[in-house]
N, CA and C atoms as an extended XYZ file, in Angstrom:
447
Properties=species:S:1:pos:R:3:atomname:S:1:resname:S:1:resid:I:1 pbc="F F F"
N       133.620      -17.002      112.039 N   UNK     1
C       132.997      -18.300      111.919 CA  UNK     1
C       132.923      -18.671      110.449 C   UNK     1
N       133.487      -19.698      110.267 N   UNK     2
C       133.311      -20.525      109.080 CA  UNK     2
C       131.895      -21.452      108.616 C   UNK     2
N       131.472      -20.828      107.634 N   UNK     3
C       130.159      -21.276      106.934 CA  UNK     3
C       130.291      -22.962      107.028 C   UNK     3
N       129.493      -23.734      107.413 N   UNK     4
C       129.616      -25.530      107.154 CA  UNK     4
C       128.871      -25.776      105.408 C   UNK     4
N       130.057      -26.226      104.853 N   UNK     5
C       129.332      -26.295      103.545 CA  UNK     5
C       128.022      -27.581      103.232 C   UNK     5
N       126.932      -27.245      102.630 N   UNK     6
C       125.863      -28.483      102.961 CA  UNK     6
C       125.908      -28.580      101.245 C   UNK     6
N       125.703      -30.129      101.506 N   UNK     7
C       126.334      -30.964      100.040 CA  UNK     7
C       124.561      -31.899      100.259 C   UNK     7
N       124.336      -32.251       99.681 N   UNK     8
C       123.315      -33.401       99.608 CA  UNK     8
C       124.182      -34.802       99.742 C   UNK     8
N       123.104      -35.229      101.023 N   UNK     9
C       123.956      -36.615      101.689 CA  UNK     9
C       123.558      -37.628      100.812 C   UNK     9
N       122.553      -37.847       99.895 N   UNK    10
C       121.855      -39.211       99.745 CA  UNK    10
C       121.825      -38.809       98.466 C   UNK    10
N       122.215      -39.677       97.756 N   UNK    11
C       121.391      -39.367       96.386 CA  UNK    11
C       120.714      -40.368       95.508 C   UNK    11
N       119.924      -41.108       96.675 N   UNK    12
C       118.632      -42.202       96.411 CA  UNK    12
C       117.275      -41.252       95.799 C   UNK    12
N       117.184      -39.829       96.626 N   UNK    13
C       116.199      -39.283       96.349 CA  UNK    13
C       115.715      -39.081       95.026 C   UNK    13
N       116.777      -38.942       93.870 N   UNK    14
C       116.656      -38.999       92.615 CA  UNK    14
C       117.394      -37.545       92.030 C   UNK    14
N       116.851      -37.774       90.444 N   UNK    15
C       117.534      -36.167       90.035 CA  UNK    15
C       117.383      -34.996       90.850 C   UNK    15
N       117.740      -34.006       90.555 N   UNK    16
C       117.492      -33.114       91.154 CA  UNK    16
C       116.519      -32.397       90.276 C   UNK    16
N       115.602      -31.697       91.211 N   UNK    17
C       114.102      -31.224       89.906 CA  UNK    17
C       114.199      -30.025       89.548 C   UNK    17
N       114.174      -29.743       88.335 N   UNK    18
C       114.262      -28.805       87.412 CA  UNK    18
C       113.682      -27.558       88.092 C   UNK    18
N       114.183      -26.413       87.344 N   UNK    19
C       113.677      -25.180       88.066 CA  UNK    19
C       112.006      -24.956       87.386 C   UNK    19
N       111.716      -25.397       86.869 N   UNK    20
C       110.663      -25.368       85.681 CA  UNK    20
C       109.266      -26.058       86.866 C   UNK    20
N       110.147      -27.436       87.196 N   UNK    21
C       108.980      -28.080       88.285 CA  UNK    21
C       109.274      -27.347       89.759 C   UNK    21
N       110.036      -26.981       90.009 N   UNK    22
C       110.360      -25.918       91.485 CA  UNK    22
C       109.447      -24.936       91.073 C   UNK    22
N       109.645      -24.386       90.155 N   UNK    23
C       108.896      -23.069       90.446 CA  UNK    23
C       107.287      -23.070       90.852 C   UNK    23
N       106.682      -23.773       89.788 N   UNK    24
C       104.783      -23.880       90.182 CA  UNK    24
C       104.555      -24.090       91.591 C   UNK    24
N       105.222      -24.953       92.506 N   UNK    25
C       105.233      -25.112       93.924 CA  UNK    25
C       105.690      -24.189       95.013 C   UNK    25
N       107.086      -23.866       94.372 N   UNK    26
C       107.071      -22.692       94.932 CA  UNK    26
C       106.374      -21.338       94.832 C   UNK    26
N       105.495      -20.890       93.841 N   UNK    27
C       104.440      -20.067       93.645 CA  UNK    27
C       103.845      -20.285       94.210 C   UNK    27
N       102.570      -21.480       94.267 N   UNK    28
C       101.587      -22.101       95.289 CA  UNK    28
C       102.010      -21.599       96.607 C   UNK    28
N       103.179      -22.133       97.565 N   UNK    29
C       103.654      -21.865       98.673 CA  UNK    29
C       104.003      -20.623       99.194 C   UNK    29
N       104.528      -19.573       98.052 N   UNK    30
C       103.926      -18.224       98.530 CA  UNK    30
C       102.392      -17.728       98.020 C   UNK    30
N       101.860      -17.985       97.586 N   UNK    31
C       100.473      -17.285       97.473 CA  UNK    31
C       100.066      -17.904       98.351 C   UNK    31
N       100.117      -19.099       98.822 N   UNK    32
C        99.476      -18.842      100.115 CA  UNK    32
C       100.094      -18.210      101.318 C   UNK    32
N       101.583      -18.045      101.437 N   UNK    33
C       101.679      -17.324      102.394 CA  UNK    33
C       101.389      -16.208      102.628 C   UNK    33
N       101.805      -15.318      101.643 N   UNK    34
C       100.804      -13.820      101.457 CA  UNK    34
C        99.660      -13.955      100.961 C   UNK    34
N        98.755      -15.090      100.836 N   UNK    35
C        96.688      -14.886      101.436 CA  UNK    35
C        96.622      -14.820      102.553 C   UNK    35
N        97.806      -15.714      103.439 N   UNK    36
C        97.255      -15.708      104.484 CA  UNK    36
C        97.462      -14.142      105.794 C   UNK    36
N        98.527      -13.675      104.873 N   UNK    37
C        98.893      -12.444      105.268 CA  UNK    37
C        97.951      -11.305      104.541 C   UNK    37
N        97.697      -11.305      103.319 N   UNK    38
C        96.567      -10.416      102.929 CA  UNK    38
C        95.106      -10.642      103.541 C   UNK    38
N        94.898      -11.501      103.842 N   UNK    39
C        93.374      -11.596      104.438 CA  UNK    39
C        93.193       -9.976      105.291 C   UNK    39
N        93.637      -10.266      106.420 N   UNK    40
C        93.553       -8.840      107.472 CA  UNK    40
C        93.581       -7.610      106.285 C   UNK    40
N        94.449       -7.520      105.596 N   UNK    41
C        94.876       -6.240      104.550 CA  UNK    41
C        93.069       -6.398      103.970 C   UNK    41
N        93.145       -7.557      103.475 N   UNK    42
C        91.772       -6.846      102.637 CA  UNK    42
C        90.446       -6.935      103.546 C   UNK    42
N        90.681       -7.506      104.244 N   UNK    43
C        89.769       -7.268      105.376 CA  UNK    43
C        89.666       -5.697      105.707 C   UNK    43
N        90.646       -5.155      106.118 N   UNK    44
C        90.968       -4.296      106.513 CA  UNK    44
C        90.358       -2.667      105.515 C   UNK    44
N        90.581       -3.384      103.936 N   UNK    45
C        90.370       -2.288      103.049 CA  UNK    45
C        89.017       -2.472      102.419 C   UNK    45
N        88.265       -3.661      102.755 N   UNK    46
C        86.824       -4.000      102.874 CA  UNK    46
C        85.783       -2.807      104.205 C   UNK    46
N        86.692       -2.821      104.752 N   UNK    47
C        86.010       -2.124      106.214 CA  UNK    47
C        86.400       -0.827      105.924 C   UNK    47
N        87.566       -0.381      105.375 N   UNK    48
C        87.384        1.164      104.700 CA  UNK    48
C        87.110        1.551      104.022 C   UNK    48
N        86.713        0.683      102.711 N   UNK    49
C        85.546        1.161      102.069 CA  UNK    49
C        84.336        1.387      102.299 C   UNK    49
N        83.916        0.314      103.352 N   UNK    50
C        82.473        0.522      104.023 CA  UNK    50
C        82.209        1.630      104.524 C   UNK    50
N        83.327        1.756      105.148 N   UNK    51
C        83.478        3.849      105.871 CA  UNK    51
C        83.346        4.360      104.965 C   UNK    51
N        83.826        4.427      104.388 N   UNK    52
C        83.854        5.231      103.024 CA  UNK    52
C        82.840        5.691      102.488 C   UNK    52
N        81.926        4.239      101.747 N   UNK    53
C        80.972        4.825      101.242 CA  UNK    53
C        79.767        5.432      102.403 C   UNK    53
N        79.748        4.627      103.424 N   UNK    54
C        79.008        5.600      104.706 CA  UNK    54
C        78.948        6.947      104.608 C   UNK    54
N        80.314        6.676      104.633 N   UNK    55
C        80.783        8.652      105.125 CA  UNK    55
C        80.172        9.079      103.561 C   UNK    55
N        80.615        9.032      102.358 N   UNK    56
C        80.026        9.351      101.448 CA  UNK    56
C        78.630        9.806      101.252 C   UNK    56
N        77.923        8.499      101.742 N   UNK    57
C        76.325        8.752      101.652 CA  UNK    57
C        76.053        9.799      102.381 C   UNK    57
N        76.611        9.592      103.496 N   UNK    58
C        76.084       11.247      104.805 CA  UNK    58
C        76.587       12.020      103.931 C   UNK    58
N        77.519       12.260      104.046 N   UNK    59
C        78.067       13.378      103.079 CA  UNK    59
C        76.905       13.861      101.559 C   UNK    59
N        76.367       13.077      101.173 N   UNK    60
C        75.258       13.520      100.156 CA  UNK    60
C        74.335       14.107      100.469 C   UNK    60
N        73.452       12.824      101.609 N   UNK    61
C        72.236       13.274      102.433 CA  UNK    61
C        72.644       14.462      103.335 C   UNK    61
N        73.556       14.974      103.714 N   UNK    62
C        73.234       16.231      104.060 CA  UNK    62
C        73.549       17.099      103.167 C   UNK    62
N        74.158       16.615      102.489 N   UNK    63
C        74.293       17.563      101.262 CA  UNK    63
C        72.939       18.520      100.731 C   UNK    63
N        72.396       17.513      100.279 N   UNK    64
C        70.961       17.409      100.389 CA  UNK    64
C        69.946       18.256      100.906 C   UNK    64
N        70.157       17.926      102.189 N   UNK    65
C        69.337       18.264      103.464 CA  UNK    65
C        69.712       19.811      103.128 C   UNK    65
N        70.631       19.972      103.022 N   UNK    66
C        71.557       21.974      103.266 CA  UNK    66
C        71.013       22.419      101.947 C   UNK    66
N        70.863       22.090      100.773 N   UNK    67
C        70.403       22.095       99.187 CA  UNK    67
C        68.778       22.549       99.572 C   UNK    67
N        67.778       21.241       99.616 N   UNK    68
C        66.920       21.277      100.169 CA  UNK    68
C        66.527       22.458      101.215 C   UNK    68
N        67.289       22.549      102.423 N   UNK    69
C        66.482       24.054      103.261 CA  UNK    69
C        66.934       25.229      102.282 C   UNK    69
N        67.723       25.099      101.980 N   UNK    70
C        68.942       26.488      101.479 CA  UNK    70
C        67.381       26.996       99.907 C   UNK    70
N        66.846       26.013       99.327 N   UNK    71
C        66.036       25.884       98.459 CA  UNK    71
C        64.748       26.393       98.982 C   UNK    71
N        64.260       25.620      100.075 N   UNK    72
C        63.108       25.909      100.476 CA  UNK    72
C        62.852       27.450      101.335 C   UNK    72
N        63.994       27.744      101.780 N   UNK    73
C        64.208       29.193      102.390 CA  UNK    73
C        64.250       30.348      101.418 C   UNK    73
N        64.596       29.980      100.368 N   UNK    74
C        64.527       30.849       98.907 CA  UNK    74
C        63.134       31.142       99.101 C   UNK    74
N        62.412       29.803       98.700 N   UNK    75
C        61.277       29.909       97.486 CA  UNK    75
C        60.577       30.537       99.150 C   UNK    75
N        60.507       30.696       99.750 N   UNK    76
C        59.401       31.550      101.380 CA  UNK    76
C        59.765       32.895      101.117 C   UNK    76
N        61.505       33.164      101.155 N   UNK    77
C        61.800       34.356      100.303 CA  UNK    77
C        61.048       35.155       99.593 C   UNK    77
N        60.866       33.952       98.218 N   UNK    78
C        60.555       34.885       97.146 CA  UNK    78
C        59.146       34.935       97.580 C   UNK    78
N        58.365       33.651       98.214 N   UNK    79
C        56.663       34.062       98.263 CA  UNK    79
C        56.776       35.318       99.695 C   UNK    79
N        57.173       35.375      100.070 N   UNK    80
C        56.784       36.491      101.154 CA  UNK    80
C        57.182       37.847      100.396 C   UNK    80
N        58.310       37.929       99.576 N   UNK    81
C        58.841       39.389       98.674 CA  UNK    81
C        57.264       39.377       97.535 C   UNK    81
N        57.238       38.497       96.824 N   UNK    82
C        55.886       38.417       96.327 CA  UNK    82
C        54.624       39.189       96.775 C   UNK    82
N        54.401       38.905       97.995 N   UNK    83
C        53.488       39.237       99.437 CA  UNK    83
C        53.534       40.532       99.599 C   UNK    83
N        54.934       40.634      100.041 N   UNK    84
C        54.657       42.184      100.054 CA  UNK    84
C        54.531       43.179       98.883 C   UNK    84
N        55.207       42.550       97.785 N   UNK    85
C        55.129       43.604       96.425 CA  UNK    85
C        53.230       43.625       95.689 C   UNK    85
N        52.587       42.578       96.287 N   UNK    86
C        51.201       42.531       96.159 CA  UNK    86
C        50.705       43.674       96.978 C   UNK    86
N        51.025       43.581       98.542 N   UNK    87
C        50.326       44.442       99.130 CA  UNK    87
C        50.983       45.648       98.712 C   UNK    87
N        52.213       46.252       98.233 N   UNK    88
C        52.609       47.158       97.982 CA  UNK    88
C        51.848       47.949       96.373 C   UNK    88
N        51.297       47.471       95.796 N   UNK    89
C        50.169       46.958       94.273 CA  UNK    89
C        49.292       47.535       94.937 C   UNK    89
N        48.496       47.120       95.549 N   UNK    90
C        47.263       47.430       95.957 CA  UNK    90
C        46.983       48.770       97.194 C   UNK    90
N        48.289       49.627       97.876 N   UNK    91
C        48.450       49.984       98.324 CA  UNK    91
C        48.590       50.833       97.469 C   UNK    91
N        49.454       51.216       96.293 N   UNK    92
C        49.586       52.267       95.116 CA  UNK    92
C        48.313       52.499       94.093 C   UNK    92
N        47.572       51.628       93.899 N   UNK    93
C        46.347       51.336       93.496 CA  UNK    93
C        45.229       52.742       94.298 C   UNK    93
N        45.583       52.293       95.728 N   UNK    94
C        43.939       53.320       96.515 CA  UNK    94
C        44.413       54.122       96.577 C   UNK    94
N        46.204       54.522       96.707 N   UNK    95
C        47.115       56.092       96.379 CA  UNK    95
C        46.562       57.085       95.408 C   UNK    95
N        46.550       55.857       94.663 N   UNK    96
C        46.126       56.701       92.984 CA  UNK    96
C        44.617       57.190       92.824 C   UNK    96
N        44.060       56.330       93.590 N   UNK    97
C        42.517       56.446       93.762 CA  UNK    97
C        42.142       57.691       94.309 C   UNK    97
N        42.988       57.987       95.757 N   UNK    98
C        42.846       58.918       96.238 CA  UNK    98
C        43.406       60.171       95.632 C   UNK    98
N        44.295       60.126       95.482 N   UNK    99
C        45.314       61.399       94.563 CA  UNK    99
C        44.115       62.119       93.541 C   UNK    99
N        43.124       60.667       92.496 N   UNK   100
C        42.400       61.248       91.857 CA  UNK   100
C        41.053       61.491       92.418 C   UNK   100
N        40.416       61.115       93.121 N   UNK   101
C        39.620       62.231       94.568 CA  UNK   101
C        39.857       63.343       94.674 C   UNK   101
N        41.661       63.617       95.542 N   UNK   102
C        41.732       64.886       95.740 CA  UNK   102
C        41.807       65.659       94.750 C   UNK   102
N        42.188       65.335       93.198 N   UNK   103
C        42.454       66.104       92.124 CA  UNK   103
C        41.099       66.627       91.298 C   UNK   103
N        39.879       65.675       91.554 N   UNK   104
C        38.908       66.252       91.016 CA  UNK   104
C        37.971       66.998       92.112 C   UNK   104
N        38.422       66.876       93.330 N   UNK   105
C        37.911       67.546       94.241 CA  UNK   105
C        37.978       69.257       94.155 C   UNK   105
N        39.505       68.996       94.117 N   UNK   106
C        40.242       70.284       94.190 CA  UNK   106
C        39.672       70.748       92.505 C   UNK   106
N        39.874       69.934       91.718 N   UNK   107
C        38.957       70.503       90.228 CA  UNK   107
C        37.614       71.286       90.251 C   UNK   107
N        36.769       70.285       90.957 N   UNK   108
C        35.533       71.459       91.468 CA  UNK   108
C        35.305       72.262       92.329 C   UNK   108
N        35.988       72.288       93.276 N   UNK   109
C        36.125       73.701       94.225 CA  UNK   109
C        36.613       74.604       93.241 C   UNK   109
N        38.039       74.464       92.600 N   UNK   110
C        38.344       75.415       91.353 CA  UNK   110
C        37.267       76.040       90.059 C   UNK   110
N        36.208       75.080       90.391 N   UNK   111
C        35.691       75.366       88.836 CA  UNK   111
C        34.148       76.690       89.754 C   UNK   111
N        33.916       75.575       90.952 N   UNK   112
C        33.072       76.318       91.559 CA  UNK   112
C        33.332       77.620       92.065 C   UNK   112
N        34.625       78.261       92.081 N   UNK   113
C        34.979       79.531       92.469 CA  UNK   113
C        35.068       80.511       91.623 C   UNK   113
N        35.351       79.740       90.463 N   UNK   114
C        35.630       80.456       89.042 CA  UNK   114
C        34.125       81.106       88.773 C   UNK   114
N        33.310       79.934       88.995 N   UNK   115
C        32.095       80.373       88.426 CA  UNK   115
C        31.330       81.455       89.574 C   UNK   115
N        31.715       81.265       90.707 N   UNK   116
C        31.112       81.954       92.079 CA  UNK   116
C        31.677       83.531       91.699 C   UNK   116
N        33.165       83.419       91.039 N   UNK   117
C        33.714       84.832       90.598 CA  UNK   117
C        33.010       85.400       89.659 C   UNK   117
N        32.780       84.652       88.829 N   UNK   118
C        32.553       85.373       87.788 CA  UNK   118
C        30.590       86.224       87.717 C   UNK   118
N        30.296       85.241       88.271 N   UNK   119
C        29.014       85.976       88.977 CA  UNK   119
C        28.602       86.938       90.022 C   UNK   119
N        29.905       87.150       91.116 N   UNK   120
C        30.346       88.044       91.786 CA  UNK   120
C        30.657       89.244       91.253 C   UNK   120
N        31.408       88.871       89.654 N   UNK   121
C        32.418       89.904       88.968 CA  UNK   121
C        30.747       90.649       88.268 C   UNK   121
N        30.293       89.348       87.690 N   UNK   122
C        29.382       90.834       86.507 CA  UNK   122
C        27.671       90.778       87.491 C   UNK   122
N        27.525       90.447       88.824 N   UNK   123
C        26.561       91.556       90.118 CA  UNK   123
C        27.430       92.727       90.002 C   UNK   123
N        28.723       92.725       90.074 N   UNK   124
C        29.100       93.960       90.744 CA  UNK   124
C        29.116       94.894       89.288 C   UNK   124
N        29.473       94.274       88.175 N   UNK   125
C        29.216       95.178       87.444 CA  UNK   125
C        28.186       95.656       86.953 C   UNK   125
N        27.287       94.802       86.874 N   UNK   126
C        25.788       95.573       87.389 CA  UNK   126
C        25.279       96.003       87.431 C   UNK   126
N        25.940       96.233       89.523 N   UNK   127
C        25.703       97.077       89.853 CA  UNK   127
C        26.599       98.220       90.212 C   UNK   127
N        27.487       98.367       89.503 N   UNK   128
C        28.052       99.699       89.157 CA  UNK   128
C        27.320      100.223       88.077 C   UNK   128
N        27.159       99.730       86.981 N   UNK   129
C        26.441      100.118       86.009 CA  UNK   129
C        25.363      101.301       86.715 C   UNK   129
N        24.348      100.311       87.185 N   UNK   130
C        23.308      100.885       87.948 CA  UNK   130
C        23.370      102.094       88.657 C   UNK   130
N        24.811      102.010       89.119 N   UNK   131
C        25.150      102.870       90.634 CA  UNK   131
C        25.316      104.356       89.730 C   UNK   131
N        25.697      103.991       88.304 N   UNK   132
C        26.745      104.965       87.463 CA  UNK   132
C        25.416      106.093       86.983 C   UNK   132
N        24.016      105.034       86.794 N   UNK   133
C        22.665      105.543       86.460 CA  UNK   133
C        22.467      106.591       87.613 C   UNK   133
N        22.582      105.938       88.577 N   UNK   134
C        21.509      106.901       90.064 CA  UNK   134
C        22.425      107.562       89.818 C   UNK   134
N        23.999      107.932       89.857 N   UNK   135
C        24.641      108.829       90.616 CA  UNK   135
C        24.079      110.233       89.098 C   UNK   135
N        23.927      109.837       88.184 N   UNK   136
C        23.844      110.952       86.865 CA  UNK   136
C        22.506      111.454       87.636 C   UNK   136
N        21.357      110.444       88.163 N   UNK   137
C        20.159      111.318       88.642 CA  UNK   137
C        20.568      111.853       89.724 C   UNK   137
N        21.657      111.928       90.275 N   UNK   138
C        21.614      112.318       92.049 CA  UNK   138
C        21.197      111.324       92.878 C   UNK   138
N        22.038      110.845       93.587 N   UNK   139
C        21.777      110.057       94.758 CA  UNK   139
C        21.260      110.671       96.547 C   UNK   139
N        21.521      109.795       97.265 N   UNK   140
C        21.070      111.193       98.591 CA  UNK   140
C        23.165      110.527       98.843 C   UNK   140
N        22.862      111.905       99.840 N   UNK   141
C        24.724      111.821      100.301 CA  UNK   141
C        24.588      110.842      100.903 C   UNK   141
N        25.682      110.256      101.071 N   UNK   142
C        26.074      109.461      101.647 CA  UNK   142
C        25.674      108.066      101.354 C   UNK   142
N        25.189      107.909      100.442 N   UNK   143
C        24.484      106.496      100.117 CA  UNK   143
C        25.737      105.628       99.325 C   UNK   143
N        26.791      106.562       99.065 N   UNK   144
C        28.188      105.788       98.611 CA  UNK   144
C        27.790      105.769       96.964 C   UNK   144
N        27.132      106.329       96.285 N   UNK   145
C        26.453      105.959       95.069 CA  UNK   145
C        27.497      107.518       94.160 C   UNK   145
N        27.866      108.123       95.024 N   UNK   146
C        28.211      109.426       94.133 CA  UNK   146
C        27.377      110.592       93.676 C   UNK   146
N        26.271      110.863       94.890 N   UNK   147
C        25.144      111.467       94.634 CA  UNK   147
C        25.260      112.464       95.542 C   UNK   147
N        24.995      113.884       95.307 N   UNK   148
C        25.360      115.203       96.111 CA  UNK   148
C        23.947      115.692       96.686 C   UNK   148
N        24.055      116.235       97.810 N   UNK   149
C        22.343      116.414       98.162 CA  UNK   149
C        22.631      118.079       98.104 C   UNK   149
């Protein structure tokens, strides 16, 4: 098929208009055709930003929220480890209390035996002494004194 060549029929219409005045009109005539085609587009990227920052914000606030317990589960942590290292304080405290009870306890039973000995030790010497007297006078037999009848 052969192209029909198109010539301009009339040429009452006048000069023909410069590319200079074509162009501003023809600009106009596409910007609006692609506004009217971008509308939906930015419509479109209006409404995904809105998601966006939505999703964003949740995304903080629970951020947050997980920060916050993750924080507050610490610090119960540390006051209950606290808690017990108190009662564990005061528990080593009446240990020690007692330890020094039993240590001065056991100090005077020790001191009281020492001294119970040593008064045991010089009765008996004494009374050997004594025993050493009768047996030089004669004791009666058998009196355990060392005395011969």
């Amino acid at each position: 098929m052969s192209r029909p060549n198109i010539q301009r029929e009339s040429s009452d219409e006048g000069p023909e208009p410069s590319p200079a005045e074509v162009e501003p009109s023809l600009l106009e005539a596409a910007q609006k055709m692609v506004g009217k085609v971008r509308v939906p587009y930015t419509r479109r990227t209006q409404q995904r930003e809105i998601i966006t920052r939505e999703y964003d914000d949740r995304v903080k606030a629970l951020q947050k929220k997980v920060d916050d317990y993750f924080e507050s589960r610490q610090r119960r942590g540390i006051e209950a480890q606290d808690e017990v290292w108190n009662r564990l304080e005061t528990l080593n405290q009446k240990r020690k209390s007692i330890e020094k009870l039993i240590f001065c306890s056991t100090r005077s039973l020790e001191l009281a035996t020492l001294k119970f000995n040593s008064e045991v030790l010089s009765t008996l010497q004494t009374s050997t002494q004594e025993a050493g007297h009768v047996g030089e006078q004669g004791g009666a037999e058998g009196d355990g004194l060392g005395g011969t009848v």
